[in-house]
SESEGU-519316 format. One record per atom (N, C-alpha, C, O): x, y, z; residue in three letters. Coordinates in steps of 0.1 Angstrom, whole numbers, plus 5000, padded with zeros to 4 digits. Last residue first. Example, Ala and Ser with C-alpha at 12.3 -4.5 7.8 and 13.67 -1.06 7.14 Angstrom:
2
512849785071SER 513749895071SER 512950005079SER 513450115080SER 513249435078ALA 512349555078ALA 513249675078ALA 514249675085ALA 
// end
This chain:
235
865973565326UNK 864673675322UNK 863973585332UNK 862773615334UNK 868173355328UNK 868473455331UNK 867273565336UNK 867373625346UNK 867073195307UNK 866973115320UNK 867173285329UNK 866273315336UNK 866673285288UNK 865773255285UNK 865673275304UNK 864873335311UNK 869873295282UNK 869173385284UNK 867373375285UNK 866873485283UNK 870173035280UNK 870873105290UNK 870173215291UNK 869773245302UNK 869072925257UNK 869172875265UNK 869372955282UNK 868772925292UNK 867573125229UNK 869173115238UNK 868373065256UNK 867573125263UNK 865673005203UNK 865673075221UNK 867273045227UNK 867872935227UNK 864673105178UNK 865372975183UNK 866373045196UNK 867473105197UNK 862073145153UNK 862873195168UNK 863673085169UNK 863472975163UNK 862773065120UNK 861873065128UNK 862473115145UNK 863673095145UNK 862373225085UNK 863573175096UNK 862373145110UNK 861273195110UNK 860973085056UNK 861473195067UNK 861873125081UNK 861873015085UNK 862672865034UNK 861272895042UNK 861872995053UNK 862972985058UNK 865073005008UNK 864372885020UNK 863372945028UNK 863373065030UNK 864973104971UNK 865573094986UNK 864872994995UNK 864172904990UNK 865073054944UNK 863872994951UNK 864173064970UNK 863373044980UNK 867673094930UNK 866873194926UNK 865173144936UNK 864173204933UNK 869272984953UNK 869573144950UNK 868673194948UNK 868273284955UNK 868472724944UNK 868772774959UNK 868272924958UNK 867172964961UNK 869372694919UNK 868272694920UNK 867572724933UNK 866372754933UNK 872472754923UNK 871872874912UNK 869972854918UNK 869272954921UNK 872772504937UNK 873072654944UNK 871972754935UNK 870872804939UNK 872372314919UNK 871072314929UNK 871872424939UNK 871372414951UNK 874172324899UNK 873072354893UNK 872072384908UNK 871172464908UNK 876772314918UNK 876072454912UNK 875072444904UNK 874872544898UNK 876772024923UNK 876372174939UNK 875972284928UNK 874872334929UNK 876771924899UNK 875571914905UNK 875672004917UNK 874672064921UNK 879672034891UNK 878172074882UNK 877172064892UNK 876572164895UNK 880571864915UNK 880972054913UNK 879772084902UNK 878972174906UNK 879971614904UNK 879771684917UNK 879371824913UNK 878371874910UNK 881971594879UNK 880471564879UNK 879271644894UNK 878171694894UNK 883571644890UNK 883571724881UNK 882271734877UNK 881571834872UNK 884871444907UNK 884871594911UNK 884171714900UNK 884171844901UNK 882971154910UNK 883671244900UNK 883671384904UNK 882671454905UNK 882371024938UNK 881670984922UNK 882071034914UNK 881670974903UNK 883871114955UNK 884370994946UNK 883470984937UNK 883770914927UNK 883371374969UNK 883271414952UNK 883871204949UNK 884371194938UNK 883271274993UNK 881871314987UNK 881771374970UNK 880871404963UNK 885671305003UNK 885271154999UNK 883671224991UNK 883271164981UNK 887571525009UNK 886971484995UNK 886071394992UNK 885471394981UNK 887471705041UNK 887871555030UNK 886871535020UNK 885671535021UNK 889471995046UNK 887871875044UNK 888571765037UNK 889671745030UNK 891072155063UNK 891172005053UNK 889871975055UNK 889371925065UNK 891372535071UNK 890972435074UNK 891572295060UNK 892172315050UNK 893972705060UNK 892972695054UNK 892672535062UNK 893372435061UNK 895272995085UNK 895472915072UNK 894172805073UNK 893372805082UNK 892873205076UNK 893873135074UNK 894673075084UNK 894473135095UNK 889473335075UNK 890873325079UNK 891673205075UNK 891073105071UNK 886973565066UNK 887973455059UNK 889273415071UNK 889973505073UNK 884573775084UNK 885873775074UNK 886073575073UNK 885473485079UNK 882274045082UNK 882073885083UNK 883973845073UNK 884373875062UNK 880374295104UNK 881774215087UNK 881874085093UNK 881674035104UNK 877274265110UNK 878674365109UNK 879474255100UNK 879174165092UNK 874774155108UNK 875174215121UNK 876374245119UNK 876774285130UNK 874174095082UNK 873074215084UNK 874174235099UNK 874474355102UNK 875573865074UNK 875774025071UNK 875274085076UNK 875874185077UNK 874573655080UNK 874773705095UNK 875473805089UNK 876073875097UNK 872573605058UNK 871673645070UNK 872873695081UNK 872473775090UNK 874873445045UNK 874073545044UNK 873673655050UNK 874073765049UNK 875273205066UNK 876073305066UNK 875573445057UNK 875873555061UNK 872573095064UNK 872773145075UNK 873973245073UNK 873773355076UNK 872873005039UNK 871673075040UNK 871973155055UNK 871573265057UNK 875172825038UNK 875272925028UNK 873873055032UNK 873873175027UNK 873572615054UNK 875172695059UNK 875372825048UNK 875872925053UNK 871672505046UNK 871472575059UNK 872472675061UNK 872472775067UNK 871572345022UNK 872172555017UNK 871572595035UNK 870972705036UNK 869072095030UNK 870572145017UNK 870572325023UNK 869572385027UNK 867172055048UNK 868171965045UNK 869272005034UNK 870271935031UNK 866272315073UNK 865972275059UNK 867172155053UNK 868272205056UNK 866072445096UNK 866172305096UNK 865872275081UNK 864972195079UNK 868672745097UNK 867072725091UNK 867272555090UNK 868272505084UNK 870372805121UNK 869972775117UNK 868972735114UNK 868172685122UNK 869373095148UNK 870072995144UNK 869772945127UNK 869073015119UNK 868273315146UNK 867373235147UNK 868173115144UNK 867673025137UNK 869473595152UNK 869173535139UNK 868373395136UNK 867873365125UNK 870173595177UNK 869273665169UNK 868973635161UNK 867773635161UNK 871473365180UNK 870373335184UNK 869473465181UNK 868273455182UNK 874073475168UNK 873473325163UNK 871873345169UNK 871073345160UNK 874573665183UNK 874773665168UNK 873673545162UNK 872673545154UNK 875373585209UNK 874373625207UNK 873273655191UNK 872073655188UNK 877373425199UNK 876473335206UNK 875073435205UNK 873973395201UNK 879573485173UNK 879173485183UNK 877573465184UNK 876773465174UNK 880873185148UNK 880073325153UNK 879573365167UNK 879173275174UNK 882273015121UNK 881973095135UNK 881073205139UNK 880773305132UNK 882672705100UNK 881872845104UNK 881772895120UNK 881272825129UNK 884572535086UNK 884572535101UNK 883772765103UNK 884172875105UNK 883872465060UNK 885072595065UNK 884772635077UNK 884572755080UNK 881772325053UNK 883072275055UNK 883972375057UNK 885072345052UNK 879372525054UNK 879672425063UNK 881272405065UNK 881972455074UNK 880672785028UNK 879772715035UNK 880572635050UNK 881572655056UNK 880273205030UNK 881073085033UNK 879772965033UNK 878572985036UNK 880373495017UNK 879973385018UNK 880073275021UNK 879673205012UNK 881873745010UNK 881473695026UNK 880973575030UNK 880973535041UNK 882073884985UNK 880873894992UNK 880773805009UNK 879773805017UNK 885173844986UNK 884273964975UNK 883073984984UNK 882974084990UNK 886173624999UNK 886573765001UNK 885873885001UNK 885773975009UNK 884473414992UNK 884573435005UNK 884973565008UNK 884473625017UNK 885173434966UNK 883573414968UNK 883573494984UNK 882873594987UNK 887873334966UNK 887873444961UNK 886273514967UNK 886173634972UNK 886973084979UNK 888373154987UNK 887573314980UNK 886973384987UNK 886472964959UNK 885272984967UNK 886173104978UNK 885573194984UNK 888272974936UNK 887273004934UNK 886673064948UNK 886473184950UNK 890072804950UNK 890872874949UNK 889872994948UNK 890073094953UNK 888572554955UNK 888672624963UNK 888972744965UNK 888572814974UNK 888172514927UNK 886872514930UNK 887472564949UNK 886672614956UNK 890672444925UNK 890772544918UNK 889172574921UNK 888972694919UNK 891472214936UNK 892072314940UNK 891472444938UNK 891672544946UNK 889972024921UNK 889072074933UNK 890172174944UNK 889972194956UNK 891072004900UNK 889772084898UNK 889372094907UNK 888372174908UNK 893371834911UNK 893372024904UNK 892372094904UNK 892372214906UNK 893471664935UNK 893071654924UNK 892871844918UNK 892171934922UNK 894771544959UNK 895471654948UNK 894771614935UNK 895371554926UNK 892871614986UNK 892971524975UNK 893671624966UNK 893371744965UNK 891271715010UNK 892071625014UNK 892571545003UNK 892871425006UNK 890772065002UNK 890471975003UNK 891671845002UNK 892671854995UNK 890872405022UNK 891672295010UNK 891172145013UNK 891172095025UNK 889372755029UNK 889072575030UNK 890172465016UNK 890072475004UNK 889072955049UNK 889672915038UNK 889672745038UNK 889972645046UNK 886672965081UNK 888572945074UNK 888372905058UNK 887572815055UNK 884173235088UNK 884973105084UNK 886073105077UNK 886573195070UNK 882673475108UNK 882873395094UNK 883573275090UNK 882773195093UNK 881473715125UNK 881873625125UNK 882673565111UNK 883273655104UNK 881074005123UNK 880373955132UNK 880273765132UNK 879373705137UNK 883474235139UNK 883374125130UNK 882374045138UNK 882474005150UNK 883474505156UNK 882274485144UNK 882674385135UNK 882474405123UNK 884474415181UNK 883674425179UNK 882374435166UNK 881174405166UNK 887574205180UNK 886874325174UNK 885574305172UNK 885274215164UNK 887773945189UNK 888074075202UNK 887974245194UNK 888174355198UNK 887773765166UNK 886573815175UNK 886273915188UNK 885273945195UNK 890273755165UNK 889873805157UNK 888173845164UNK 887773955165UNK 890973545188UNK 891273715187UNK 890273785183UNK 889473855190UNK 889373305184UNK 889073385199UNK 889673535196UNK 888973635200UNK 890573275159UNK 888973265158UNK 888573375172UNK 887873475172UNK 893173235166UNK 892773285152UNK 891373355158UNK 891173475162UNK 892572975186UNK 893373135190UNK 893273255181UNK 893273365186UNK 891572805169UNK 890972865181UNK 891372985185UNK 890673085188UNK 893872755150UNK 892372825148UNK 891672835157UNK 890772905153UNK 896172675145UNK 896072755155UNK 894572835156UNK 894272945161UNK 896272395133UNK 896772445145UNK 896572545155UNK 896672535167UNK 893272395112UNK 894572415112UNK 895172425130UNK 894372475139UNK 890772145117UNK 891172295121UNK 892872235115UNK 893472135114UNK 889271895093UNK 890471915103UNK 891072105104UNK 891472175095UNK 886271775091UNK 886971895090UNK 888071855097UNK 887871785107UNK 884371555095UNK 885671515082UNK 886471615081UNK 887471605074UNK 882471675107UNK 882871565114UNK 884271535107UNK 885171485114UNK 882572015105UNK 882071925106UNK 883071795108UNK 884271805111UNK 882072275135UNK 882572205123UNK 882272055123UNK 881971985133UNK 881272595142UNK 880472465134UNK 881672395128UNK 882172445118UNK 881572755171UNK 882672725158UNK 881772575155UNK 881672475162UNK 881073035191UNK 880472895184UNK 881272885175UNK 881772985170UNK 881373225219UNK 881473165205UNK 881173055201UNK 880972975210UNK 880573205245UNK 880373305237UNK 880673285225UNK 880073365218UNK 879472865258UNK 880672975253UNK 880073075246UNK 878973055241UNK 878072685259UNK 878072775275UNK 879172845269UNK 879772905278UNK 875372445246UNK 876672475241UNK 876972615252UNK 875872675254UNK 872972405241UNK 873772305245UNK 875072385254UNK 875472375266UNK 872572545214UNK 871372555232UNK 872172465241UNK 871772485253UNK 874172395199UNK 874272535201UNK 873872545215UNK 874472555226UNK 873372135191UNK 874872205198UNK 874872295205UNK 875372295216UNK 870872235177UNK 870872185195UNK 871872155202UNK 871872135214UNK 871872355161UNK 871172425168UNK 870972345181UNK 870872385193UNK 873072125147UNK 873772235148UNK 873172315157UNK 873972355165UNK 870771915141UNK 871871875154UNK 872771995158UNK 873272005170UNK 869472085119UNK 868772085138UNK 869872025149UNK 870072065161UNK 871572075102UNK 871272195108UNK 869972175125UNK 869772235136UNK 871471765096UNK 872971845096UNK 871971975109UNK 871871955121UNK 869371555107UNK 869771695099UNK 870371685103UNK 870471605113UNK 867571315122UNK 869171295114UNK 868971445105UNK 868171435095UNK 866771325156UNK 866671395141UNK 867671455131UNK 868271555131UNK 867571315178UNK 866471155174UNK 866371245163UNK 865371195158UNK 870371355192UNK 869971405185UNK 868871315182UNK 869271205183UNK 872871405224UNK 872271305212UNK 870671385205UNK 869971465212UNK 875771525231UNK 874371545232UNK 873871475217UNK 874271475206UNK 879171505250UNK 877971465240UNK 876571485243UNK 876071475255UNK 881771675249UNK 880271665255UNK 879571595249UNK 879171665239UNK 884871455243UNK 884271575241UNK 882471515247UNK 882071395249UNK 886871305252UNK 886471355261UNK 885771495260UNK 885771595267UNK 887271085236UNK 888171195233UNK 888171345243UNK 888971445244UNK 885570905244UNK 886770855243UNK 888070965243UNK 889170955248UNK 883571025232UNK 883570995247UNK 884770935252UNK 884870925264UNK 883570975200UNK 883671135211UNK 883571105228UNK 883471205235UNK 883670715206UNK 884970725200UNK 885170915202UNK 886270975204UNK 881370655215UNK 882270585219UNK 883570675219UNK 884270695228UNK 879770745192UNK 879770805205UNK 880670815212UNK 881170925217UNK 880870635165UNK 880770765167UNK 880570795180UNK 881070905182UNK 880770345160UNK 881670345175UNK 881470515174UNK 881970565184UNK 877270325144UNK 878570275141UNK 879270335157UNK 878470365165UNK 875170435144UNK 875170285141UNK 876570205144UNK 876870095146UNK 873870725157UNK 874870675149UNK 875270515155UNK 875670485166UNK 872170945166UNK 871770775162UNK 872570705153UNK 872170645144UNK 873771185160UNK 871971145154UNK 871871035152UNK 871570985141UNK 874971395182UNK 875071245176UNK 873671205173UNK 872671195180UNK 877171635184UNK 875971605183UNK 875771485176UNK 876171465164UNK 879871725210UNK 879471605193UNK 877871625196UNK 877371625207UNK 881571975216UNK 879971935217UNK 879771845204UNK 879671875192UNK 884372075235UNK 883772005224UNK 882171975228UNK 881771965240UNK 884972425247UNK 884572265245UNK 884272235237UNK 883972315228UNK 887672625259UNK 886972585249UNK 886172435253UNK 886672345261UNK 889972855268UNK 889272765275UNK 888272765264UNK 887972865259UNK 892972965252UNK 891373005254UNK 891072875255UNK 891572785249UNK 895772855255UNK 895772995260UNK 894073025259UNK 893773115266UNK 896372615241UNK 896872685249UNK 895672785260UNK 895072755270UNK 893872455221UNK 894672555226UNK 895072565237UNK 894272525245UNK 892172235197UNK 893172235209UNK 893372405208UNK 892972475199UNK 891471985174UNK 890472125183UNK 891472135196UNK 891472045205UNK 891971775169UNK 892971875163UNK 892471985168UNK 893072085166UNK 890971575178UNK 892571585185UNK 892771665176UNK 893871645172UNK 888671585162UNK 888471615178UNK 889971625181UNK 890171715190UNK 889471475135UNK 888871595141UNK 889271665154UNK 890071765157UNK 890271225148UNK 891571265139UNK 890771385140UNK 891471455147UNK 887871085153UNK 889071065164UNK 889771205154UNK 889171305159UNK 885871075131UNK 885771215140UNK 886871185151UNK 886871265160UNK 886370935107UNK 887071025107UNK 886871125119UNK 887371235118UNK 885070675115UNK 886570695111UNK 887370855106UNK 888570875102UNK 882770785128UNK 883470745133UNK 884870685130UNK 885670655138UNK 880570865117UNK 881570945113UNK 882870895120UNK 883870965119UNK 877570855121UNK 878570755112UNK 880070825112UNK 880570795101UNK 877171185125UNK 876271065121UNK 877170975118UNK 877871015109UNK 877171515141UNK 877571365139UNK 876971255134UNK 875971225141UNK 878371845144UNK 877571695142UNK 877771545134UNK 878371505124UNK 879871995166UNK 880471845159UNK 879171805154UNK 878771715160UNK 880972275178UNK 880472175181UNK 880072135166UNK 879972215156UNK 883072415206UNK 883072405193UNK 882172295190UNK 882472195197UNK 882372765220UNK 882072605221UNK 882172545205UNK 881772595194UNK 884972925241UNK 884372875226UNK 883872755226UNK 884472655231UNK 885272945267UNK 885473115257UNK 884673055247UNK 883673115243UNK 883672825295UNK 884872815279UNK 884372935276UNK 883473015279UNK 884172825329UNK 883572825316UNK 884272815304UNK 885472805304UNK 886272495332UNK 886372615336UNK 885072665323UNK 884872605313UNK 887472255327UNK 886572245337UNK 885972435341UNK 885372475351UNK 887472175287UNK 888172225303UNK 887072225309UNK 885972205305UNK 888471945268UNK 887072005272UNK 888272075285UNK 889272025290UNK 891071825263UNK 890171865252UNK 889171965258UNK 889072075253UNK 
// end
């Protein structure tokens, strides 16, 4: 999983409870050919989630503050690769997405972006809410969380990493990383898992787009510094 050599990509994990679905994650983060780590970020998880990233032989770094986006930034400061790949604990990469992710980043003016995303359920309306977000991702670049997000290291800490806000850190960040060059889609299409639409896929999909549209039209509190580790140490 982890190599002994620097890595090209740090891929990192946040984590809370996730321990029936982060074994089946972590054994799908693989390549050949680019040296890479795992980084679980663990926020006091109740359940075998440490256990079970120490088992798989990815880095662990523990978190005393349950966000999604502060455990992502302190992956990050963490984290000794020139690339970053966010994913989350229920994401499964397709096969070849480290090697995808390591090329496509050997052109200089992509300044990162995320996989095409299919969810873990044959239900239609949430084919067709991908089929949508796919199109979202082409036209303007947009991506969220669950499409395993990339970007380079320097990319990220200009920008101030993620904003610690609890909803749209992932939609607000990929935004903000237009301003440093093109931002693309790739294929083939990461598996989230559905379990977050069992109250009704339909009922959900209304509630993400009544509190996106209210996202949109209010945006989030200004971005704040967020210091590269390495280069701090370097100056």
């Amino acid at each position: 999983m982890t190599t002994t050599t620097v890595p090209f990509i740090s891929v990192i994990v946040p984590v809370l409870n996730e321990a029936k679905t982060l074994r089946a994650t972590i054994a799908a983060i693989h390549s050949e050919t680019v040296p890479l780590e795992i980084i679980v970020v663990d926020s006091e998880s109740s359940d075998e989630s440490v256990l079970v990233a120490q088992q798989a032989g990815a880095r662990l770094v523990r978190s005393h503050i349950r966000q999604r986006a502060h455990q992502l930034n302190l992956g990050a400061q963490h984290a000794r690769a020139e690339i970053f790949i966010f994913l989350h604990a229920d994401t499964i990469l397709p096969p070849t997405a480290i090697d995808r992710v390591a090329n496509v980043l050997r052109e200089p003016a992509i300044a990162g972006g995320a996989f095409r995303r299919h969810y873990a359920s044959p239900s239609k309306l949430l084919r067709i809410t991908c089929l949508l977000a796919f199109c979202r991702n082409l036209l303007i670049g947009w991506h969220l969380g669950d499409q395993a997000m990339f970007v380079r290291r320097s990319a990220f800490f200009q920008l101030g990493g993620f904003r610690e806000v609890d909803q749209f850190e992932d939609l607000d960040f990929s935004r903000r990383l237009k301003r440093f060059g093109q931002i693309v889609t790739l294929t083939p299409a990461v598996t989230s898992s559905a379990r977050r639409f069992d109250g009704g896929a339909a009922r959900t999909t209304l509630r993400d787009l009544g509190l996106t549209i209210r996202y949109l039209s209010k945006g989030l509190p200004q971005e704040r510094p967020l210091a590269d580790p390495v280069q701090t140490v370097l100056s």
